[in-house]
KOLKOL-92521 format. One line per 2 residues: number of its first residue (from 1); their letters; for each residue x, y, z of C-alpha. Coordinates in nm, 4 decimals. Each point is the difference from the previous one (the first is absolute). Layout:
N
NUM) A) X/Y/Z  ...
REM end
This chain:
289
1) XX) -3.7442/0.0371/1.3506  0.3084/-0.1109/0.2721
3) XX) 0.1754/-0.0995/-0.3461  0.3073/0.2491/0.0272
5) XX) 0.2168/-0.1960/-0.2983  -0.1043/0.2465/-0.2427
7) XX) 0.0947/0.3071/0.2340  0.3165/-0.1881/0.0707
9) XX) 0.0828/-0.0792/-0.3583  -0.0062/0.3890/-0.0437
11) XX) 0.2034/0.1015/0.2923  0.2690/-0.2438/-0.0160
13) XX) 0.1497/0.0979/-0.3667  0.2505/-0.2747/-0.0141
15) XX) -0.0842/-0.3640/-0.0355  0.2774/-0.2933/0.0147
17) XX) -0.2594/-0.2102/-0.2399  0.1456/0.2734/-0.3033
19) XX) 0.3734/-0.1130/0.0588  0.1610/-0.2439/-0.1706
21) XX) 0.2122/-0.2271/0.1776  0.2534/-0.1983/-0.1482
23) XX) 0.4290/-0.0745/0.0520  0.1674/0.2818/-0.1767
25) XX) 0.3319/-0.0721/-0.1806  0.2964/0.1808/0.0648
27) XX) 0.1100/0.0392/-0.3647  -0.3574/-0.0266/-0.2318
29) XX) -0.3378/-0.0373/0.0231  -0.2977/-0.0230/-0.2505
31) XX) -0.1101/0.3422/-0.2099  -0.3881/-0.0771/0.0663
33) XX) -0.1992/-0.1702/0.2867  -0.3764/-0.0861/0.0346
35) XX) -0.1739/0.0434/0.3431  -0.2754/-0.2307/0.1370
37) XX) -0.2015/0.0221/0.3025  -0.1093/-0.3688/-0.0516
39) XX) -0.0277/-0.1963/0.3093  0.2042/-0.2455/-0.1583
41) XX) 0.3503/0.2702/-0.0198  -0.0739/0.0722/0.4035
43) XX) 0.3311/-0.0284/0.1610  -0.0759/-0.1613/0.3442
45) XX) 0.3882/-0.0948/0.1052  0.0424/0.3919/0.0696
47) XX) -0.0563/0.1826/0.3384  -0.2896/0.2711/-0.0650
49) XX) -0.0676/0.2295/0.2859  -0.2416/0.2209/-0.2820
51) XX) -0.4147/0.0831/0.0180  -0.1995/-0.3276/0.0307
53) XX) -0.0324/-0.1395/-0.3378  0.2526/0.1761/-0.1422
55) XX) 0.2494/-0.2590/-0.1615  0.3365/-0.0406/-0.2104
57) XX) 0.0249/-0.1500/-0.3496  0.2266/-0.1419/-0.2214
59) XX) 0.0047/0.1054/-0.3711  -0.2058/-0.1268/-0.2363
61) XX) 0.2431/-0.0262/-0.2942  0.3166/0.1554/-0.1033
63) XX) 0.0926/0.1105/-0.2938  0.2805/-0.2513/-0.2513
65) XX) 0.2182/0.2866/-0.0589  0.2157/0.1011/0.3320
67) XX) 0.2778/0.2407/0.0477  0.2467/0.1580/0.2271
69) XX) -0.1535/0.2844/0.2035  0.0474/0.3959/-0.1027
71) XX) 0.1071/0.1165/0.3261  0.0207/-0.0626/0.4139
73) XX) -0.0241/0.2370/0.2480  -0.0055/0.0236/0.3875
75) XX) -0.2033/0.2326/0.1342  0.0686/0.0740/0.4183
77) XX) -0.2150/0.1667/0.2594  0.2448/0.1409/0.2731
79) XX) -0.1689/-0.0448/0.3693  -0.0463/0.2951/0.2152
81) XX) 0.0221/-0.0730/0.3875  -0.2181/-0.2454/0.1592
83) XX) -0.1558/-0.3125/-0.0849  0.0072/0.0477/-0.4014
85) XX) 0.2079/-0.1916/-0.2717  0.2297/0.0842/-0.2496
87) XX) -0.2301/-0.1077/-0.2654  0.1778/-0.1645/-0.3363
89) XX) -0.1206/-0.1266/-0.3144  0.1963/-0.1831/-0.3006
91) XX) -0.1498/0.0318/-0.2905  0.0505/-0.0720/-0.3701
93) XX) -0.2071/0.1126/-0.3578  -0.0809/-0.2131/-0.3055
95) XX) -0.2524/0.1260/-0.2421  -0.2617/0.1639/0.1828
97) XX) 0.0481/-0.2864/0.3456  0.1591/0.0847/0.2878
99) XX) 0.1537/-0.2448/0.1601  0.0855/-0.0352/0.4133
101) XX) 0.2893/-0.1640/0.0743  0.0235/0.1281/0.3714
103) XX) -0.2500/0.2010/0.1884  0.0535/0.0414/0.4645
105) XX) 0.1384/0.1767/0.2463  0.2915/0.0972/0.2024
107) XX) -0.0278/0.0735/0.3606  0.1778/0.3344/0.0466
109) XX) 0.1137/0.3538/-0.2187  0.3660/0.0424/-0.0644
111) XX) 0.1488/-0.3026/0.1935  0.2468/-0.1589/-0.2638
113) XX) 0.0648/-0.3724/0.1408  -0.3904/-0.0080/0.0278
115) XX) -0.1128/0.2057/-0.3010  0.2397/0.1281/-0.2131
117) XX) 0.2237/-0.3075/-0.0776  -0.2877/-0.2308/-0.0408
119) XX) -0.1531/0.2366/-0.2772  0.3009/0.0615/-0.1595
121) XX) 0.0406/-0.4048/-0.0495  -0.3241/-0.0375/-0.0874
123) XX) 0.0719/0.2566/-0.2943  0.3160/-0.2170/-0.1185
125) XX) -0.2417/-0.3283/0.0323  -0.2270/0.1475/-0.2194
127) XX) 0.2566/0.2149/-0.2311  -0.2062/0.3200/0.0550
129) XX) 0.0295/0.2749/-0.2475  -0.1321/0.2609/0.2207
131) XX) -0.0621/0.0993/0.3760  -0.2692/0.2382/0.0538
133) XX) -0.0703/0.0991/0.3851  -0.2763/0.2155/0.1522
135) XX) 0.1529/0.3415/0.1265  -0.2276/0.1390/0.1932
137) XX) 0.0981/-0.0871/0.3110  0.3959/0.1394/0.1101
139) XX) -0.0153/0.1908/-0.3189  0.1878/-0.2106/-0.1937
141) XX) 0.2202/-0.1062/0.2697  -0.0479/-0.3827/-0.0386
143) XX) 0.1478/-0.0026/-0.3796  0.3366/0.1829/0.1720
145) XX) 0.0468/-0.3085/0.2674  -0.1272/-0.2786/-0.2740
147) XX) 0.2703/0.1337/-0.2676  0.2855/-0.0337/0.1736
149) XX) -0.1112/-0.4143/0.0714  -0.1607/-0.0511/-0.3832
151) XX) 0.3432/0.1264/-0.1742  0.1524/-0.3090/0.2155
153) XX) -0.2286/-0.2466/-0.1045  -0.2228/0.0701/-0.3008
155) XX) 0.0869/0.2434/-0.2456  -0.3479/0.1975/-0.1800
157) XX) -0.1751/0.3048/0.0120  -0.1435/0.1594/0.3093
159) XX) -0.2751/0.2736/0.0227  -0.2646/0.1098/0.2161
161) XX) -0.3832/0.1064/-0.0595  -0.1720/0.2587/0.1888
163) XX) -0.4007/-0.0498/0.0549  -0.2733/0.2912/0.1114
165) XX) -0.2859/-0.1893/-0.0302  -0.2178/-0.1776/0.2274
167) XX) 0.1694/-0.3893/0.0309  -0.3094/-0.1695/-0.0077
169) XX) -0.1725/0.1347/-0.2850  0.3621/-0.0271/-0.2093
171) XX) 0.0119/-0.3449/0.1337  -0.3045/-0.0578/-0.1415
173) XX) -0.0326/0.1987/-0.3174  0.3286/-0.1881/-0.0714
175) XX) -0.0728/-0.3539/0.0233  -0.3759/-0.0487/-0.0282
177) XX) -0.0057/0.0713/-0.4478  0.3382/-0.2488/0.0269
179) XX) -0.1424/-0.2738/0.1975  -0.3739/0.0244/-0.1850
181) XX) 0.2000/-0.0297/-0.3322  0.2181/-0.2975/0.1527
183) XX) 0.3267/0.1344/-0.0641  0.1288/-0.0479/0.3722
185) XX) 0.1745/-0.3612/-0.0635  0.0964/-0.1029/0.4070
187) XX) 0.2735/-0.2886/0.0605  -0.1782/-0.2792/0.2620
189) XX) 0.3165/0.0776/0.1727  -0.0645/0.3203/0.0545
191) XX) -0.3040/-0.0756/0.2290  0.1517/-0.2732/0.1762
193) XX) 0.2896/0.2378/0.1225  -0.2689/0.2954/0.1039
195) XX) -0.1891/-0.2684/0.2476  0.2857/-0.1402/0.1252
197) XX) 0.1917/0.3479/0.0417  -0.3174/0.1400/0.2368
199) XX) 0.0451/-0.3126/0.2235  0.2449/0.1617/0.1817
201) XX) -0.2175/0.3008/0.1291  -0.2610/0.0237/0.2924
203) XX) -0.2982/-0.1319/-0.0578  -0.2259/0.2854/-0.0244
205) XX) 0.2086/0.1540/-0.2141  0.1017/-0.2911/-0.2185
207) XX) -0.2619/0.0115/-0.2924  0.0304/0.3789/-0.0542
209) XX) 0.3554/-0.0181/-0.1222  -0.0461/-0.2809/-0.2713
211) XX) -0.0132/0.1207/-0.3566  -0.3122/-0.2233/-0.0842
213) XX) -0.1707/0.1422/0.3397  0.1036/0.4041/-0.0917
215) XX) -0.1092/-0.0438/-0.3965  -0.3682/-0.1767/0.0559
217) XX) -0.1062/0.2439/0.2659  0.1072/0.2871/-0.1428
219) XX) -0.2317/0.2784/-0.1066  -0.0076/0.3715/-0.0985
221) XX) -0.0099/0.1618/0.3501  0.2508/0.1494/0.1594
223) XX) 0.2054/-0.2330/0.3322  -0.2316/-0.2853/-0.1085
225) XX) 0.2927/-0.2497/0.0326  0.2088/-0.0132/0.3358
227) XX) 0.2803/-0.0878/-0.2098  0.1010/0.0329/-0.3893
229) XX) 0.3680/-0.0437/-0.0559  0.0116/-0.2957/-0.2327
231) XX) -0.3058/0.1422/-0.1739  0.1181/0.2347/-0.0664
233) XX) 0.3151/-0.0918/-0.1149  -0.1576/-0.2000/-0.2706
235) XX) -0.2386/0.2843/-0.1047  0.2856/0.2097/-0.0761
237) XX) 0.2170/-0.2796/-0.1800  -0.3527/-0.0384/-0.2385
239) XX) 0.0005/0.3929/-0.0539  0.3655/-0.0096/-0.0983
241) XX) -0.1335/-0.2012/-0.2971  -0.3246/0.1751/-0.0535
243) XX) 0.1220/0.1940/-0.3461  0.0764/-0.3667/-0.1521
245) XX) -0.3346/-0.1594/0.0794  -0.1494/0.2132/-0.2456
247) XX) 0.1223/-0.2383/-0.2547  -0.2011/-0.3008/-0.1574
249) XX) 0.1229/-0.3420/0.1462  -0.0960/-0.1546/-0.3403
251) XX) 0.1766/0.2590/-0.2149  0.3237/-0.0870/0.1631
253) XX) -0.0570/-0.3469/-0.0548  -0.0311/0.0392/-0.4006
255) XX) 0.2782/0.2212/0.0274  0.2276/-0.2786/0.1430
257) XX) -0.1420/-0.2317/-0.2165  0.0668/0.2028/-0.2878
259) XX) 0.3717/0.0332/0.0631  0.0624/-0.3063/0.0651
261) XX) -0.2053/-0.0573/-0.3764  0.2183/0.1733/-0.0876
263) XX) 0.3608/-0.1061/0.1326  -0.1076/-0.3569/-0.1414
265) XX) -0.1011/0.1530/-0.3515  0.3782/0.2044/0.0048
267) XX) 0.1407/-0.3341/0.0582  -0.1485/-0.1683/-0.2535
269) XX) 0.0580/0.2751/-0.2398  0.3783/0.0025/0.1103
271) XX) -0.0070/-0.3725/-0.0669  -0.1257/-0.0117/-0.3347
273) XX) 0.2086/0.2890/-0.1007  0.3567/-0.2398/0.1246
275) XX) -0.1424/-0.2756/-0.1814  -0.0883/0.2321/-0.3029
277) XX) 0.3543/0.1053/-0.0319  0.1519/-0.2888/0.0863
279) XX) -0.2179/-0.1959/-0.2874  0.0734/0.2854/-0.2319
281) XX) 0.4293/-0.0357/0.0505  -0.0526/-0.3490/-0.0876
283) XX) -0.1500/0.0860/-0.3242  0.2525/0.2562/-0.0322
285) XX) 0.2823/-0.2226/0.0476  -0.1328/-0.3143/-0.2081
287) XX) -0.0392/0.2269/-0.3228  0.3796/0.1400/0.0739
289) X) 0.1194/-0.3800/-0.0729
REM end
Protein backbone atom coordinates (compact mmCIF):
# COMPACT_ATOMS: atom_id res chain seq x y z
CA UNK A 1 0.00 0.00 0.00
CA UNK A 2 3.35 2.57 0.58
CA UNK A 3 4.17 1.20 -3.09
CA UNK A 4 4.05 4.69 -4.96
CA UNK A 5 5.99 3.22 -8.35
CA UNK A 6 2.82 2.85 -10.05
CA UNK A 7 1.60 6.52 -9.10
CA UNK A 8 5.05 7.61 -10.09
CA UNK A 9 5.16 5.75 -13.36
CA UNK A 10 1.98 7.87 -14.19
CA UNK A 11 3.14 11.23 -13.13
CA UNK A 12 6.51 11.24 -14.47
CA UNK A 13 5.60 10.82 -18.43
CA UNK A 14 9.11 10.55 -19.61
CA UNK A 15 11.37 7.63 -18.93
CA UNK A 16 15.26 7.55 -20.01
CA UNK A 17 14.78 3.48 -20.19
CA UNK A 18 12.65 4.44 -23.84
CA UNK A 19 15.80 6.27 -25.35
CA UNK A 20 18.15 4.84 -27.33
CA UNK A 21 21.60 5.63 -26.80
CA UNK A 22 24.17 5.14 -29.19
CA UNK A 23 27.32 7.51 -31.12
CA UNK A 24 25.59 9.31 -33.89
CA UNK A 25 27.54 9.90 -37.15
CA UNK A 26 27.99 13.10 -38.56
CA UNK A 27 27.31 12.10 -42.20
CA UNK A 28 24.86 8.61 -41.99
CA UNK A 29 23.31 6.49 -39.82
CA UNK A 30 21.12 3.28 -40.12
CA UNK A 31 17.26 3.64 -41.64
CA UNK A 32 15.84 1.21 -38.78
CA UNK A 33 16.82 0.47 -35.09
CA UNK A 34 15.46 -2.11 -32.54
CA UNK A 35 15.07 -1.09 -28.83
CA UNK A 36 15.68 -3.43 -25.84
CA UNK A 37 15.19 -2.92 -22.27
CA UNK A 38 17.30 -6.10 -21.57
CA UNK A 39 19.52 -5.86 -18.65
CA UNK A 40 22.15 -6.98 -20.77
CA UNK A 41 21.98 -3.34 -23.30
CA UNK A 42 22.10 -1.24 -19.70
CA UNK A 43 24.63 1.39 -20.26
CA UNK A 44 26.39 1.74 -16.82
CA UNK A 45 29.61 4.01 -18.07
CA UNK A 46 26.99 7.03 -18.27
CA UNK A 47 26.18 9.58 -15.45
CA UNK A 48 22.25 9.19 -14.68
CA UNK A 49 20.86 11.68 -12.28
CA UNK A 50 17.01 10.14 -13.47
CA UNK A 51 14.06 8.28 -11.07
CA UNK A 52 15.57 5.24 -9.24
CA UNK A 53 15.55 2.44 -11.60
CA UNK A 54 15.22 4.28 -14.43
CA UNK A 55 18.21 3.33 -16.82
CA UNK A 56 19.85 3.98 -20.40
CA UNK A 57 20.21 1.39 -23.17
CA UNK A 58 21.99 0.71 -26.07
CA UNK A 59 20.19 -0.55 -29.24
CA UNK A 60 19.37 -3.78 -29.81
CA UNK A 61 20.14 -4.03 -33.54
CA UNK A 62 20.44 -1.73 -36.40
CA UNK A 63 19.31 -2.03 -39.45
CA UNK A 64 22.17 -3.22 -42.76
CA UNK A 65 21.01 -0.47 -44.86
CA UNK A 66 22.35 3.16 -43.55
CA UNK A 67 22.18 6.53 -45.07
CA UNK A 68 22.96 10.15 -44.85
CA UNK A 69 20.44 12.04 -42.70
CA UNK A 70 17.34 14.22 -44.33
CA UNK A 71 17.93 17.27 -42.46
CA UNK A 72 19.66 19.16 -39.15
CA UNK A 73 18.36 21.76 -37.32
CA UNK A 74 19.20 23.89 -34.18
CA UNK A 75 16.61 24.81 -32.24
CA UNK A 76 17.56 27.85 -29.34
CA UNK A 77 15.75 28.95 -26.24
CA UNK A 78 16.78 32.69 -25.61
CA UNK A 79 17.18 33.33 -21.60
CA UNK A 80 15.21 35.99 -19.98
CA UNK A 81 16.96 37.69 -16.88
CA UNK A 82 18.07 35.71 -14.02
CA UNK A 83 19.39 32.43 -13.40
CA UNK A 84 17.96 30.68 -16.75
CA UNK A 85 19.89 29.32 -19.88
CA UNK A 86 19.85 29.90 -23.33
CA UNK A 87 18.67 26.49 -24.02
CA UNK A 88 20.04 24.79 -27.54
CA UNK A 89 19.48 21.66 -29.23
CA UNK A 90 21.20 20.14 -32.54
CA UNK A 91 19.31 17.93 -34.07
CA UNK A 92 19.15 15.86 -37.26
CA UNK A 93 16.13 13.46 -39.12
CA UNK A 94 16.50 10.09 -40.85
CA UNK A 95 13.43 8.10 -41.53
CA UNK A 96 11.17 8.50 -38.77
CA UNK A 97 14.61 8.83 -35.87
CA UNK A 98 15.64 11.79 -34.56
CA UNK A 99 18.85 12.03 -33.82
CA UNK A 100 20.73 14.48 -30.92
CA UNK A 101 23.85 15.57 -31.76
CA UNK A 102 24.00 18.43 -29.06
CA UNK A 103 21.53 19.16 -26.37
CA UNK A 104 22.78 22.15 -22.97
CA UNK A 105 22.86 25.34 -22.00
CA UNK A 106 24.30 28.72 -22.16
CA UNK A 107 24.55 30.88 -19.18
CA UNK A 108 23.08 34.23 -20.27
CA UNK A 109 20.38 35.94 -23.16
CA UNK A 110 21.94 38.04 -25.83
CA UNK A 111 25.67 38.07 -24.71
CA UNK A 112 27.58 37.19 -28.05
CA UNK A 113 31.23 36.02 -26.78
CA UNK A 114 29.16 33.80 -24.31
CA UNK A 115 26.10 32.83 -26.38
CA UNK A 116 25.88 33.93 -29.64
CA UNK A 117 29.33 32.96 -31.14
CA UNK A 118 29.38 29.63 -29.52
CA UNK A 119 25.92 28.73 -31.20
CA UNK A 120 26.71 30.06 -34.30
CA UNK A 121 29.96 27.56 -34.39
CA UNK A 122 28.18 24.95 -33.20
CA UNK A 123 25.78 25.42 -36.33
CA UNK A 124 28.94 25.35 -38.81
CA UNK A 125 30.21 22.07 -36.73
CA UNK A 126 27.18 20.48 -37.40
CA UNK A 127 26.33 22.12 -41.03
CA UNK A 128 22.83 23.15 -39.83
CA UNK A 129 20.18 23.72 -42.36
CA UNK A 130 18.00 25.69 -40.17
CA UNK A 131 17.90 27.89 -36.90
CA UNK A 132 14.67 28.03 -35.24
CA UNK A 133 14.55 30.23 -31.85
CA UNK A 134 11.73 30.70 -29.33
CA UNK A 135 10.28 34.36 -29.63
CA UNK A 136 8.44 34.87 -26.95
CA UNK A 137 10.52 36.54 -24.88
CA UNK A 138 11.97 40.32 -26.44
CA UNK A 139 9.53 39.74 -29.18
CA UNK A 140 11.71 38.55 -31.55
CA UNK A 141 14.51 40.61 -30.48
CA UNK A 142 17.12 37.77 -30.01
CA UNK A 143 16.94 36.66 -33.93
CA UNK A 144 17.89 40.68 -34.70
CA UNK A 145 21.28 40.45 -32.40
CA UNK A 146 21.98 36.56 -33.52
CA UNK A 147 21.74 37.59 -37.41
CA UNK A 148 24.09 39.98 -37.59
CA UNK A 149 26.88 37.15 -35.83
CA UNK A 150 25.33 33.89 -37.94
CA UNK A 151 25.81 35.80 -41.48
CA UNK A 152 29.67 35.93 -40.20
CA UNK A 153 30.01 32.51 -39.41
CA UNK A 154 27.38 30.05 -40.66
CA UNK A 155 25.31 30.79 -43.47
CA UNK A 156 21.31 29.00 -43.20
CA UNK A 157 17.98 29.89 -42.51
CA UNK A 158 16.77 31.63 -39.39
CA UNK A 159 13.15 31.79 -38.00
CA UNK A 160 11.39 32.02 -34.88
CA UNK A 161 8.23 30.09 -33.31
CA UNK A 162 5.76 31.64 -31.14
CA UNK A 163 4.03 29.24 -28.34
CA UNK A 164 0.52 29.99 -26.26
CA UNK A 165 0.29 26.97 -24.62
CA UNK A 166 1.06 25.77 -21.30
CA UNK A 167 5.13 24.55 -21.50
CA UNK A 168 4.68 21.63 -19.57
CA UNK A 169 1.88 19.95 -21.06
CA UNK A 170 3.57 20.84 -24.79
CA UNK A 171 6.68 19.49 -23.32
CA UNK A 172 5.02 16.59 -22.65
CA UNK A 173 2.43 15.97 -25.29
CA UNK A 174 5.56 16.39 -27.50
CA UNK A 175 7.96 13.91 -26.43
CA UNK A 176 6.14 11.23 -24.44
CA UNK A 177 4.33 9.31 -28.13
CA UNK A 178 8.25 9.93 -29.51
CA UNK A 179 10.11 8.43 -26.74
CA UNK A 180 7.30 5.39 -26.13
CA UNK A 181 7.76 4.67 -29.92
CA UNK A 182 11.73 4.93 -29.54
CA UNK A 183 12.36 7.36 -32.10
CA UNK A 184 14.47 9.77 -29.76
CA UNK A 185 18.10 8.26 -30.80
CA UNK A 186 20.55 10.32 -27.92
CA UNK A 187 24.51 10.48 -28.61
CA UNK A 188 26.39 9.08 -25.10
CA UNK A 189 28.05 12.33 -25.62
CA UNK A 190 25.34 14.20 -25.23
CA UNK A 191 24.83 13.12 -21.54
CA UNK A 192 28.29 13.26 -20.62
CA UNK A 193 28.42 17.08 -21.60
CA UNK A 194 24.88 17.83 -19.61
CA UNK A 195 26.57 16.35 -16.17
CA UNK A 196 29.62 17.84 -16.61
CA UNK A 197 28.11 21.33 -17.83
CA UNK A 198 25.87 21.54 -14.28
CA UNK A 199 29.17 21.05 -12.31
CA UNK A 200 29.79 24.44 -12.46
CA UNK A 201 26.57 25.67 -10.57
CA UNK A 202 25.71 25.79 -6.74
CA UNK A 203 24.89 22.91 -5.33
CA UNK A 204 21.32 23.19 -4.61
CA UNK A 205 20.72 24.26 -7.74
CA UNK A 206 22.97 21.94 -9.71
CA UNK A 207 20.60 18.93 -10.59
CA UNK A 208 17.67 21.16 -11.70
CA UNK A 209 19.49 22.52 -14.70
CA UNK A 210 20.68 19.11 -16.26
CA UNK A 211 18.69 17.92 -19.23
CA UNK A 212 18.43 14.26 -17.83
CA UNK A 213 17.29 15.88 -14.29
CA UNK A 214 14.48 18.50 -16.17
CA UNK A 215 13.12 15.52 -18.69
CA UNK A 216 12.57 12.54 -15.90
CA UNK A 217 10.79 14.79 -13.46
CA UNK A 218 8.78 16.45 -15.61
CA UNK A 219 5.01 16.23 -15.52
CA UNK A 220 1.80 17.95 -16.76
CA UNK A 221 1.44 20.71 -14.09
CA UNK A 222 2.13 23.94 -14.43
CA UNK A 223 6.02 25.46 -12.61
CA UNK A 224 6.63 21.77 -11.79
CA UNK A 225 10.32 22.14 -12.86
CA UNK A 226 12.52 25.05 -11.32
CA UNK A 227 14.21 25.08 -14.51
CA UNK A 228 13.47 23.86 -18.28
CA UNK A 229 15.74 25.48 -20.78
CA UNK A 230 17.47 22.52 -22.34
CA UNK A 231 14.16 20.68 -22.19
CA UNK A 232 12.82 22.48 -23.71
CA UNK A 233 15.01 23.18 -26.32
CA UNK A 234 14.93 19.61 -27.34
CA UNK A 235 11.09 19.40 -27.20
CA UNK A 236 10.86 21.98 -29.73
CA UNK A 237 13.78 20.62 -32.06
CA UNK A 238 11.43 17.05 -31.92
CA UNK A 239 8.23 19.18 -32.88
CA UNK A 240 10.10 20.78 -35.75
CA UNK A 241 10.10 17.21 -37.13
CA UNK A 242 6.76 16.08 -35.94
CA UNK A 243 5.00 16.19 -39.69
CA UNK A 244 7.87 13.60 -40.87
CA UNK A 245 7.43 11.05 -38.11
CA UNK A 246 4.26 10.19 -39.52
CA UNK A 247 6.11 8.13 -41.97
CA UNK A 248 6.88 4.27 -41.69
CA UNK A 249 10.64 3.66 -40.76
CA UNK A 250 10.37 0.37 -42.76
CA UNK A 251 8.77 1.89 -45.85
CA UNK A 252 11.72 4.13 -46.27
CA UNK A 253 13.95 1.38 -45.92
CA UNK A 254 12.38 -0.65 -49.04
CA UNK A 255 12.31 2.50 -50.70
CA UNK A 256 16.15 2.89 -50.48
CA UNK A 257 16.56 -0.51 -51.11
CA UNK A 258 14.58 -0.36 -54.09
CA UNK A 259 16.59 2.38 -55.75
CA UNK A 260 19.51 1.20 -55.17
CA UNK A 261 17.77 -2.32 -56.97
CA UNK A 262 17.41 -0.42 -59.16
CA UNK A 263 20.64 1.76 -60.01
CA UNK A 264 22.43 -1.81 -60.06
CA UNK A 265 19.70 -3.30 -62.53
CA UNK A 266 20.27 0.23 -64.93
CA UNK A 267 23.82 -0.68 -64.82
CA UNK A 268 23.60 -3.92 -65.80
CA UNK A 269 21.14 -3.13 -68.44
CA UNK A 270 23.56 -0.30 -69.71
CA UNK A 271 26.23 -2.97 -69.72
CA UNK A 272 24.70 -5.53 -71.69
CA UNK A 273 23.36 -3.05 -74.08
CA UNK A 274 27.58 -1.75 -74.80
CA UNK A 275 28.43 -5.23 -75.09
CA UNK A 276 25.30 -5.91 -77.34
CA UNK A 277 26.40 -3.33 -79.77
CA UNK A 278 29.74 -3.75 -79.55
CA UNK A 279 29.25 -7.74 -80.37
CA UNK A 280 26.81 -6.76 -83.05
CA UNK A 281 29.65 -4.17 -85.05
CA UNK A 282 31.83 -7.08 -84.99
CA UNK A 283 29.43 -9.13 -86.87
CA UNK A 284 28.78 -6.22 -88.92
CA UNK A 285 32.24 -5.66 -89.85
CA UNK A 286 33.36 -9.47 -90.36
CA UNK A 287 30.50 -9.99 -93.05
CA UNK A 288 31.76 -6.49 -94.81
CA UNK A 289 35.19 -8.49 -95.58
Amino acid sequence: MLNTQLSDEEKYPLKLRDLIITPIDRERMPMTWTWSPHPDRTVDELPNVGMRGDKFYWPKDSGDLSTKFQGTCMVIDPSGRGADETGYAVTSFLNGYIYVHKCGGLEGGYDQEKVLTPLALLAKEYEVNEIITESNFGDGMFNQLFQPVLLKIHQCSLSEVRHHTQKERRIADTLEPLMGRHRLIVDPQVIHDDYKSIQKYEQDRRLSKSLVYQMTRLTRERGCLRHDDRLDALAMACSHWTDRIAQDEHRGEQELRQQALDKEIDKILEHYGVAQGVAEGNWITSSLR
